[in-house]
VEXKOLMAR-559577 format. One record per residue (C-alpha): residue in three letters; x negated, y, z. Coordinates in steps of 0.1 Angstrom, whole numbers, plus 5000, padded with zeros to 4 digits. Layout:
N
ALAXYZ...
This chain:
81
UNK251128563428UNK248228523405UNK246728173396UNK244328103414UNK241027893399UNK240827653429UNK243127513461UNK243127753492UNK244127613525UNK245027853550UNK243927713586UNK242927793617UNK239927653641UNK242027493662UNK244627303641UNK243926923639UNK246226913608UNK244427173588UNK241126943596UNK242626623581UNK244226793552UNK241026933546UNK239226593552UNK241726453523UNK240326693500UNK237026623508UNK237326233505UNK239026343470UNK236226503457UNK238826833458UNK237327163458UNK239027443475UNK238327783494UNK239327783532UNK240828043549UNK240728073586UNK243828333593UNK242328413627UNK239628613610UNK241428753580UNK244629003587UNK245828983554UNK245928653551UNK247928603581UNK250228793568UNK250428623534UNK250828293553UNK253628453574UNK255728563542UNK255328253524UNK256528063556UNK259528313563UNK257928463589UNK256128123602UNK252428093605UNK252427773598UNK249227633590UNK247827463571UNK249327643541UNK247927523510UNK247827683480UNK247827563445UNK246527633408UNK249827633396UNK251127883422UNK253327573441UNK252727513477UNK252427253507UNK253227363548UNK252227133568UNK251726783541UNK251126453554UNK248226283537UNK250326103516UNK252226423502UNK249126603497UNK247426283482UNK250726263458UNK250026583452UNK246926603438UNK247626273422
């Protein structure tokens, strides 16, 4: 996977966790791209083959390629610590 210059959360409209991981982010000053996999094939796909066949949301996606499924606010907070 290439490197990607910001953090892309994969997420749907109706998950409550990809809301509040996204509501960390904002509170952070984070930017990122959001995904909603409901209205993009491919990456419903991509988030079922990093999840081993799971689509698991929210998926988020790194700069440095490393990714969290599903973080608590404090994992995701450590994270971009």
């Amino acid at each position: 996977m290439s490197v990607q210059p910001t953090i892309v959360v994969y997420g749907t409209s109706w998950c409550p966790d990809c809301r509040r991981a996204q509501r960390v982010l904002e509170t952070s000053g984070v930017p990122y791209t959001y995904i909603n996999i409901e209205q993009d094939e491919e990456a419903a796909e991509y988030v079922v083959q990093v999840n081993n066949g799971n689509r698991s949301v929210p998926t988020i996606i790194f700069p440095d390629g490393s990714i969290l499924v599903e973080p608590s606010n404090r994992e995701l907070q450590q994270k971009l610590a």
